[in-house]
SEGU-968107 format. One record per atom (N, C-alpha, C, O): x, y, z; atom name; residue in one letter. Coordinates in pm, 1 decimal. Atoms other than C-alpha are relative to their C-alpha. Example, Ala and Ser with C-alpha at 12.3 -4.5 7.8 and 13.67 -1.06 7.14 Angstrom:
+----------+----------+----------+------+------+
!       px !       py !       pz ! name ! resn !
+----------+----------+----------+------+------+
!     89.0 !   -119.0 !      0.0 !    N !    a !
!   1230.0 !   -450.0 !    780.0 !   CA !    a !
!     90.0 !    120.0 !      0.0 !    C !    a !
!    193.6 !    118.1 !     66.5 !    O !    a !
!    -82.0 !   -119.0 !     -6.0 !    N !    s !
!   1367.0 !   -106.0 !    714.0 !   CA !    s !
!    -77.0 !    109.0 !     73.0 !    C !    s !
!    -26.1 !    219.8 !     89.9 !    O !    s !
+----------+----------+----------+------+------+
***
This chain:
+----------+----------+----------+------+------+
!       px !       py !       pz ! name ! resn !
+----------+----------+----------+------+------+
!    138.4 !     -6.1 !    -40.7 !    N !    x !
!   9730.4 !  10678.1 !  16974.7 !   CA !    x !
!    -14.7 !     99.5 !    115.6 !    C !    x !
!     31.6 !     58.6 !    222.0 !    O !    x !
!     43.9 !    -51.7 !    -98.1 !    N !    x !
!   9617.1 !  10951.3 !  17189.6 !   CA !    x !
!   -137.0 !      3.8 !     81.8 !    C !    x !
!   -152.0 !     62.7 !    188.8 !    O !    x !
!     98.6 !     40.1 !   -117.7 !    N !    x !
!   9273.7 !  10834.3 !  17313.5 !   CA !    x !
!    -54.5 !   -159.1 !     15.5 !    C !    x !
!    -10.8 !   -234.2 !    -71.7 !    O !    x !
!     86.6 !    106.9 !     -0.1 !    N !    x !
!   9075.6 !  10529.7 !  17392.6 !   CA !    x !
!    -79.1 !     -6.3 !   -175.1 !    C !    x !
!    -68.5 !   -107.2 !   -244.8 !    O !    x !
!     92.1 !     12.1 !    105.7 !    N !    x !
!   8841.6 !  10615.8 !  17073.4 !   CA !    x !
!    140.9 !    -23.3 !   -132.7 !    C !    x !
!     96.3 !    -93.4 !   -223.5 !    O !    x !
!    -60.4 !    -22.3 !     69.1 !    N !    x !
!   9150.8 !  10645.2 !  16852.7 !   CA !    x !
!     77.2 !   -154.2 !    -41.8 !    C !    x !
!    127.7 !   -197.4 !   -145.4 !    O !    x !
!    -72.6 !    182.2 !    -73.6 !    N !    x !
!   9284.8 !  10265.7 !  16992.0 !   CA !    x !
!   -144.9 !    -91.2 !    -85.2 !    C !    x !
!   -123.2 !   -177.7 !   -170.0 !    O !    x !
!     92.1 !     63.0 !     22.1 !    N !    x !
!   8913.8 !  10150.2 !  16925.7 !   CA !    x !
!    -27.6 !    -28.5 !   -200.0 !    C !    x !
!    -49.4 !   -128.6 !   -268.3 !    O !    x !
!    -21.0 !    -15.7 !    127.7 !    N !    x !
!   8922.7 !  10273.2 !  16570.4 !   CA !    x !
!    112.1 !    -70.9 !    -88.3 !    C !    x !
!     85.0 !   -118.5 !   -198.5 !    O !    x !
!   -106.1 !     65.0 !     71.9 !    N !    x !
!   9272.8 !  10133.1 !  16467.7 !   CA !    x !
!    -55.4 !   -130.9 !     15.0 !    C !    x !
!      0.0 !   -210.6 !    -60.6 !    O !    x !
!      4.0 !    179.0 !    -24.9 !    N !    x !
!   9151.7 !   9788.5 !  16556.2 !   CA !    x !
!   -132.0 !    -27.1 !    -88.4 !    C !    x !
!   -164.5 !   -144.4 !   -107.0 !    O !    x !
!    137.6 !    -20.0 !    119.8 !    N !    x !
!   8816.2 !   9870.3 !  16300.8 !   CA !    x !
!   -112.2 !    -37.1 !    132.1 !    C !    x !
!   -176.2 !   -141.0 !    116.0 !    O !    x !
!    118.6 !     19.6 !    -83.9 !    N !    x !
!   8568.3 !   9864.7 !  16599.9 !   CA !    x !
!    -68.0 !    157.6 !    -76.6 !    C !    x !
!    -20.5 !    223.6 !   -169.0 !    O !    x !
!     38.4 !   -130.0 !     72.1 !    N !    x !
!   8331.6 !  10176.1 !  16535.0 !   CA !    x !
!    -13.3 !    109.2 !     97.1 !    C !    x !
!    -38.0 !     76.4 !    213.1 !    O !    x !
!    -38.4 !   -158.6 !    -72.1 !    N !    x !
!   8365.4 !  10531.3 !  16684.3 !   CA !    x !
!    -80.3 !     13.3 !     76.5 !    C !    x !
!   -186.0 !    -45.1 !     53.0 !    O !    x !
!    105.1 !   -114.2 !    -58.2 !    N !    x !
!   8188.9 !  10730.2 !  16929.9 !   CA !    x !
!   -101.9 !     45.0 !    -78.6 !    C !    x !
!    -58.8 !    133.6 !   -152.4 !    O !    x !
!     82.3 !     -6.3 !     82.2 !    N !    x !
!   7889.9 !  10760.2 !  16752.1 !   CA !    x !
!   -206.2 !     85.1 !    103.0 !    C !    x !
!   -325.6 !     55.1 !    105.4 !    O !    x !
!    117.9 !   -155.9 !    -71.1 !    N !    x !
!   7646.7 !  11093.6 !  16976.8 !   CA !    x !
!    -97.1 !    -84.2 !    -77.8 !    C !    x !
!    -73.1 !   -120.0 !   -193.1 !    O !    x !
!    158.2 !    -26.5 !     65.7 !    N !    x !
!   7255.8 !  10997.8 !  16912.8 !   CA !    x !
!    -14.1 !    -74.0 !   -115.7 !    C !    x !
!   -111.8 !    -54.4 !   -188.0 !    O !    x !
!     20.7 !    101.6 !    109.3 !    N !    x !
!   7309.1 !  10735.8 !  16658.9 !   CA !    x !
!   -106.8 !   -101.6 !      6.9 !    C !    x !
!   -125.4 !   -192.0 !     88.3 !    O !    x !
!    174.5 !     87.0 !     -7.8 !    N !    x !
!   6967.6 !  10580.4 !  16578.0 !   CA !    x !
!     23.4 !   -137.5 !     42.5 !    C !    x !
!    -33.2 !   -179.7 !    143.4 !    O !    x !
!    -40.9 !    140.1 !    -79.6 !    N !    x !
!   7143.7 !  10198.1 !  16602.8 !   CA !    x !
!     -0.6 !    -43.0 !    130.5 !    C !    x !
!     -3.9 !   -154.8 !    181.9 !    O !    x !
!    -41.5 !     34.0 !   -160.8 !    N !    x !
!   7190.4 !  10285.3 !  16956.8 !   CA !    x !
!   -104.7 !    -73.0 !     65.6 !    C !    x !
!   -219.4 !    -31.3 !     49.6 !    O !    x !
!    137.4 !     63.7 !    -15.0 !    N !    x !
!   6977.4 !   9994.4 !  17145.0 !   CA !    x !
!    -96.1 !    -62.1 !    -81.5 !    C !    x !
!   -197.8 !   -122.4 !    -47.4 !    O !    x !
!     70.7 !     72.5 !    120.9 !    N !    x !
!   6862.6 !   9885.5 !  16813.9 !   CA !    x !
!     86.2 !   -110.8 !    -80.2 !    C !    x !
!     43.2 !   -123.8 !   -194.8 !    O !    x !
!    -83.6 !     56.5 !     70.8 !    N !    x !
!   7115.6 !   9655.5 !  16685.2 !   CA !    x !
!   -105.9 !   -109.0 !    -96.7 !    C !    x !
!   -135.8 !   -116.9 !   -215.9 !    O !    x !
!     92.4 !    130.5 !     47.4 !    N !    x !
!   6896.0 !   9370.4 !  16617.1 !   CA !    x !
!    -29.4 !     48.8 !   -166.2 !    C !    x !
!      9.1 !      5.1 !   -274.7 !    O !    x !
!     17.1 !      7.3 !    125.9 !    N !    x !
!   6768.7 !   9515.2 !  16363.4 !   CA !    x !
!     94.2 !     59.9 !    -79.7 !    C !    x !
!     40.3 !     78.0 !   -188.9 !    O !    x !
!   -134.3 !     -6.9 !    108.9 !    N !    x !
!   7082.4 !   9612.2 !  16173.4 !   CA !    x !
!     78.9 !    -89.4 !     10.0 !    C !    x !
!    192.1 !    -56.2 !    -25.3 !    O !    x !
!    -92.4 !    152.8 !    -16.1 !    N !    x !
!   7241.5 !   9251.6 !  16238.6 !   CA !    x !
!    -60.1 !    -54.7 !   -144.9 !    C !    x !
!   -165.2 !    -37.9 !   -206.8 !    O !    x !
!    -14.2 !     51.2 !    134.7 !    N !    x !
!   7322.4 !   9069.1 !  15937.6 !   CA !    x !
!    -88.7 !   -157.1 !     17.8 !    C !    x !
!    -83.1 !   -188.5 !    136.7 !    O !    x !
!    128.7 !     57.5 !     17.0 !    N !    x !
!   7044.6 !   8773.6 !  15875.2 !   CA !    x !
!     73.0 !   -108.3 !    119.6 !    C !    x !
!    194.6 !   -127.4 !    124.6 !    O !    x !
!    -16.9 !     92.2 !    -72.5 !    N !    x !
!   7052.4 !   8519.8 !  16143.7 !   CA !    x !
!     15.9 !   -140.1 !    -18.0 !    C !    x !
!     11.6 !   -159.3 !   -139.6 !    O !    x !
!    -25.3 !    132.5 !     21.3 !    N !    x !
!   7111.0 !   8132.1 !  16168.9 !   CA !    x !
!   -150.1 !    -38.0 !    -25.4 !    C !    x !
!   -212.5 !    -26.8 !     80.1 !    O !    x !
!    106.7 !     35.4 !     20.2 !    N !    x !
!   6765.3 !   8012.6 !  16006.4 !   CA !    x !
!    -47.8 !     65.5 !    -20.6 !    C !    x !
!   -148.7 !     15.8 !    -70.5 !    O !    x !
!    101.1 !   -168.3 !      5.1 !    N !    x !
!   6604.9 !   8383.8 !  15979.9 !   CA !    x !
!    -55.2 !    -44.0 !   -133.6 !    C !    x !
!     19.2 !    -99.4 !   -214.5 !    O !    x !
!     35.6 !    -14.0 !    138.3 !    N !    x !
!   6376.8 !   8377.8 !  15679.3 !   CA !    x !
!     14.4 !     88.9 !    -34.1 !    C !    x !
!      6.4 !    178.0 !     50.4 !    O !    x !
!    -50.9 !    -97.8 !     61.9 !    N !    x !
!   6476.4 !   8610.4 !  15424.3 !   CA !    x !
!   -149.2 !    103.8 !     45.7 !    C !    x !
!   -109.0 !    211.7 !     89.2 !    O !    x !
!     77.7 !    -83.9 !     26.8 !    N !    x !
!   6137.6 !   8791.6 !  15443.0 !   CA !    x !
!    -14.1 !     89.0 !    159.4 !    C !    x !
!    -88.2 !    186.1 !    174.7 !    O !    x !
!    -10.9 !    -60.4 !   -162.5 !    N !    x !
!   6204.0 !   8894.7 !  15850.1 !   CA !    x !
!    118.4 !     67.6 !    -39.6 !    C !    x !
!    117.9 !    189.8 !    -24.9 !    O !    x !
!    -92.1 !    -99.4 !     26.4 !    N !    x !
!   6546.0 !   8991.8 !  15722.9 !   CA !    x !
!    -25.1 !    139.7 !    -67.8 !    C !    x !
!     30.7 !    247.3 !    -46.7 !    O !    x !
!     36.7 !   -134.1 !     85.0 !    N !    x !
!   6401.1 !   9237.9 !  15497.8 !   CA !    x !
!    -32.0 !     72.3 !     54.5 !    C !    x !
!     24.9 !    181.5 !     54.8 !    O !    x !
!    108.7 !   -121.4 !    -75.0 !    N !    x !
!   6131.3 !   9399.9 !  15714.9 !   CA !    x !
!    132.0 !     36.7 !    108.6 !    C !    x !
!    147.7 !    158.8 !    108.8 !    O !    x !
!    -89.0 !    -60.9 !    -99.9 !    N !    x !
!   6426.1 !   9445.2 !  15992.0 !   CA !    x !
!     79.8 !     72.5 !    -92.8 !    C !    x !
!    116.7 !    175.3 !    -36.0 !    O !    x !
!   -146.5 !    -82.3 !     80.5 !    N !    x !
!   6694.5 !   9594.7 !  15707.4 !   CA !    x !
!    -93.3 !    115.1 !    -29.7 !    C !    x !
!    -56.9 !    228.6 !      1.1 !    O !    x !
!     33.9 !   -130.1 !      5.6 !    N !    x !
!   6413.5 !   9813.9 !  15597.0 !   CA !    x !
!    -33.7 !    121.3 !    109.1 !    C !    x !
!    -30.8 !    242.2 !     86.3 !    O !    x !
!    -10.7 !    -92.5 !   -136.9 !    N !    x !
!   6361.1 !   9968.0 !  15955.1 !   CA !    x !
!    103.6 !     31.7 !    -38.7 !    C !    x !
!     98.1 !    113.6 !   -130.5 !    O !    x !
!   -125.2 !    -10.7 !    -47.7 !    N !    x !
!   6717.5 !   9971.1 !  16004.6 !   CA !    x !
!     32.3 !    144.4 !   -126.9 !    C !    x !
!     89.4 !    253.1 !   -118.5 !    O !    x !
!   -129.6 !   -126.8 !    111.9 !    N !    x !
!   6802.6 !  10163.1 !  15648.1 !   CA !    x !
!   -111.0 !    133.4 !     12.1 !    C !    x !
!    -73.9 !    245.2 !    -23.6 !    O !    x !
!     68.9 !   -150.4 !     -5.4 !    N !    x !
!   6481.7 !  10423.1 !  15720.0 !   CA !    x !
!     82.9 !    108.5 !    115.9 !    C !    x !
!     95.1 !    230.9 !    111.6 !    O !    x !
!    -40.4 !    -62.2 !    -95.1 !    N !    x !
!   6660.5 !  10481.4 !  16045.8 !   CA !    x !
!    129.6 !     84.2 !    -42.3 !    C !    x !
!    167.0 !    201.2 !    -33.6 !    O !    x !
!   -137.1 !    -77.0 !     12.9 !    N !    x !
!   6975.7 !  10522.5 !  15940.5 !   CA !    x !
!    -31.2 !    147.2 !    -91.8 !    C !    x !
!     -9.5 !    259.6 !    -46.6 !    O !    x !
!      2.1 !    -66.2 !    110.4 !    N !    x !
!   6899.1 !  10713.4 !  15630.4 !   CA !    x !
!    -83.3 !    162.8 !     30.6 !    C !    x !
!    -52.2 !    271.6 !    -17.9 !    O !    x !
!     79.6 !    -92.9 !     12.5 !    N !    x !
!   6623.0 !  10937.2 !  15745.3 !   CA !    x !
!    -12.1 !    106.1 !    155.4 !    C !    x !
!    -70.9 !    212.7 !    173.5 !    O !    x !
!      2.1 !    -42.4 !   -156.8 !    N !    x !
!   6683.0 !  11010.0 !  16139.9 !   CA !    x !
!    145.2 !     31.2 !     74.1 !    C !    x !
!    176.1 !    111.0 !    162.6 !    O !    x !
!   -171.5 !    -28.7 !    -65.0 !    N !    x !
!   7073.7 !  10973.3 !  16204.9 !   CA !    x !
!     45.2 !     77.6 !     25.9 !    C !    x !
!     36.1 !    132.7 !    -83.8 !    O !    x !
!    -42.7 !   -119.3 !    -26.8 !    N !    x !
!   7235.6 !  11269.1 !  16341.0 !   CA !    x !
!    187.5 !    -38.6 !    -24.9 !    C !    x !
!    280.4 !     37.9 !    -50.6 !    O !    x !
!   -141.3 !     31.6 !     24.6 !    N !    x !
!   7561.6 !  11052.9 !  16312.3 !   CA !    x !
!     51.2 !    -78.8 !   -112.3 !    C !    x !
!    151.8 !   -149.0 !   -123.5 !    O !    x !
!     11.4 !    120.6 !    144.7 !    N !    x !
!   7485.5 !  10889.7 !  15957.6 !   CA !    x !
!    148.9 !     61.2 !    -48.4 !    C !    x !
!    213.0 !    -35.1 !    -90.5 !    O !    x !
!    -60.3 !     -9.8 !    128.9 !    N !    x !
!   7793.3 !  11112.4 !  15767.4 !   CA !    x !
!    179.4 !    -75.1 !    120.5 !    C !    x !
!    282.1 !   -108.3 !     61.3 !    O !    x !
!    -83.4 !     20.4 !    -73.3 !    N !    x !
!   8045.9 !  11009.8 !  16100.6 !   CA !    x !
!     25.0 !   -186.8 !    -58.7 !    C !    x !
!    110.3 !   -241.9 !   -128.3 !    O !    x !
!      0.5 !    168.4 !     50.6 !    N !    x !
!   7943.6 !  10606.1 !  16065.7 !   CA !    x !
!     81.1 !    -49.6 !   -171.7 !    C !    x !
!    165.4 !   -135.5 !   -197.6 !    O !    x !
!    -80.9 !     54.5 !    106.9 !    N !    x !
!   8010.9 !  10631.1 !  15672.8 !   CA !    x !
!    149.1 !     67.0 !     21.6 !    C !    x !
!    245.0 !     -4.2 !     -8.0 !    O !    x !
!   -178.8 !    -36.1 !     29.3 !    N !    x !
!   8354.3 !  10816.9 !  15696.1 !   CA !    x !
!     53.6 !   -139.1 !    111.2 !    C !    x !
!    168.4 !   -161.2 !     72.6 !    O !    x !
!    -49.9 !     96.0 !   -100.0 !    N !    x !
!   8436.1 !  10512.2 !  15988.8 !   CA !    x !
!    -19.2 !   -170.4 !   -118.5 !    C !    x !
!     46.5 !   -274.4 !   -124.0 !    O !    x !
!     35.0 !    158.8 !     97.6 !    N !    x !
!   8285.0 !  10223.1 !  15713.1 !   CA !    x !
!    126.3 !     37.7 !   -134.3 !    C !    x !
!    213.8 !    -24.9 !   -194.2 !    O !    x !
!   -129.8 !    -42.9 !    162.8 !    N !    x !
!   8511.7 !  10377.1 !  15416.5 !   CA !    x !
!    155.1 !      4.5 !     42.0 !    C !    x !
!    246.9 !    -20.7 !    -36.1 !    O !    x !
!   -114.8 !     14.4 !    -44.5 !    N !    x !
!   8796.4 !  10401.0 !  15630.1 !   CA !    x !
!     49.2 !   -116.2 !     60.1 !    C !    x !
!    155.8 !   -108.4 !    121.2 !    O !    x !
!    -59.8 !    105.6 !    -22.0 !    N !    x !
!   8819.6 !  10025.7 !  15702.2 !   CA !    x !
!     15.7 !    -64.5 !   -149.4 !    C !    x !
!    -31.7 !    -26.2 !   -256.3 !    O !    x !
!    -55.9 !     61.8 !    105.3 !    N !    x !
!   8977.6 !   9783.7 !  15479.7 !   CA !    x !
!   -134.6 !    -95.7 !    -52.9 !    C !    x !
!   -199.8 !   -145.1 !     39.1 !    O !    x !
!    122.1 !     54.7 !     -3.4 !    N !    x !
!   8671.3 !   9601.2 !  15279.8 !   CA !    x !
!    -26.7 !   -136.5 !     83.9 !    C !    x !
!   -136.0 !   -178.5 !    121.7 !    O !    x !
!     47.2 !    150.0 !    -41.6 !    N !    x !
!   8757.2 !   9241.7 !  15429.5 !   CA !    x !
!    -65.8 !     44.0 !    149.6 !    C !    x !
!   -143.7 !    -37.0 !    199.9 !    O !    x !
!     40.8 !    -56.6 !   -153.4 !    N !    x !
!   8675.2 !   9450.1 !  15795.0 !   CA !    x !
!   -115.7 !     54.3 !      3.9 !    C !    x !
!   -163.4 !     86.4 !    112.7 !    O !    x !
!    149.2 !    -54.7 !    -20.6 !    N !    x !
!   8345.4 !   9579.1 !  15707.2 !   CA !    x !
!    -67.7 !    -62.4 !     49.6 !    C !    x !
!    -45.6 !   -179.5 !     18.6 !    O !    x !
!     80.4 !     78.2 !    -46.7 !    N !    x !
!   8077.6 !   9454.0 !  15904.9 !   CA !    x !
!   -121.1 !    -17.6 !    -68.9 !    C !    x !
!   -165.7 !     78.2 !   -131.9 !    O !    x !
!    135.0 !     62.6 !     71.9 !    N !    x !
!   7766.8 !   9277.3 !  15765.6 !   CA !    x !
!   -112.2 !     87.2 !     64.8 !    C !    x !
!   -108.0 !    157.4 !    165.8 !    O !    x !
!    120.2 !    -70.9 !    -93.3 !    N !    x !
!   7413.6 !   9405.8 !  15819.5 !   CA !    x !
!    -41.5 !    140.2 !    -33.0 !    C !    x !
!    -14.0 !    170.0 !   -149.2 !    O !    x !
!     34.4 !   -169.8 !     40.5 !    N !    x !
!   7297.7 !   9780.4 !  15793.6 !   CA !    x !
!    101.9 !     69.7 !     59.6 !    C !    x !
!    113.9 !     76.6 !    181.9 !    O !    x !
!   -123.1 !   -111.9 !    -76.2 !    N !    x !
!   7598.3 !  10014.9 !  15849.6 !   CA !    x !
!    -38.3 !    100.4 !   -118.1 !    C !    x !
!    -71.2 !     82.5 !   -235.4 !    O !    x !
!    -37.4 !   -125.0 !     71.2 !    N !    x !
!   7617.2 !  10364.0 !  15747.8 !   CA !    x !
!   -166.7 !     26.1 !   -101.1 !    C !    x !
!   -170.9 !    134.7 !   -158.9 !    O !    x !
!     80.6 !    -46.9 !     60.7 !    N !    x !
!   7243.7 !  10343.6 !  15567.3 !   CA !    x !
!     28.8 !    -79.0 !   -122.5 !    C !    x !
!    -30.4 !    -52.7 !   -227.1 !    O !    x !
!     -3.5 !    101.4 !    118.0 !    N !    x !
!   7370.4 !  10060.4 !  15334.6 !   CA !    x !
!    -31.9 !   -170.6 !     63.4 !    C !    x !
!     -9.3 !   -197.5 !    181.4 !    O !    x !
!    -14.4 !    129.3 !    -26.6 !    N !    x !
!   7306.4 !   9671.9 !  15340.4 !   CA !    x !
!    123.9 !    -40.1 !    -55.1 !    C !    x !
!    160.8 !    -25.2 !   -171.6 !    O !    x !
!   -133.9 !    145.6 !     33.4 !    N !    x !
!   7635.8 !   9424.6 !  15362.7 !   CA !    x !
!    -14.2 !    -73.1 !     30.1 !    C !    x !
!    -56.0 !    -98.4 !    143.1 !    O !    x !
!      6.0 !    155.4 !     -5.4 !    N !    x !
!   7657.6 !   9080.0 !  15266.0 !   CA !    x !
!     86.2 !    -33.3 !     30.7 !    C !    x !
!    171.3 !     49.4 !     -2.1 !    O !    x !
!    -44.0 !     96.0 !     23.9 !    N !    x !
!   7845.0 !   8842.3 !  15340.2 !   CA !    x !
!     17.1 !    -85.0 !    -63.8 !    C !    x !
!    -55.8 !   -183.1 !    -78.8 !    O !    x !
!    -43.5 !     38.3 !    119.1 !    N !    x !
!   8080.4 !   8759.8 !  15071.9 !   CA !    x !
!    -13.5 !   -197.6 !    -60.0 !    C !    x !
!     27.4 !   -231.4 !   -171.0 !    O !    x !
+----------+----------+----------+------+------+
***
């Protein structure tokens, strides 16, 4: 390992990610909450996937960081401009 980001990555956390729309926005790319009705989940995933999809400057960084973990390590929620469930 030669940096901090390189340490962060082997352990499947997610990269340095410059101007990434998520930044400060998590909420709404969090995977559905304890009680959330599905129809709040939606309206937040569809923010979340316009953001990613249509504004990201770091959308093609996030997917090469989601494809390069193992699937059981993917995180739930809006990553990369896709929705994941929880299997």
């Amino acid at each position: 390992m030669n940096t901090f980001d390189d340490l962060l990555a082997a352990i499947g956390r997610p990269p340095c990610l410059p101007g990434a729309a998520c930044r400060h926005r998590h909420a709404l790319f969090d995977p559905p909450g304890l009680n959330e009705l599905g129809e709040n989940v939606e309206q937040r995933h569809r923010q979340a996937l316009s953001l990613c999809r249509y504004s990201c400057p770091s959308l093609s960084r996030c997917e090469a960081w989601l494809i390069s973990l193992p699937d059981k390590q993917r995180p739930v929620g809006v990553v990369a401009g896709i929705v994941r469930r929880a299997d």
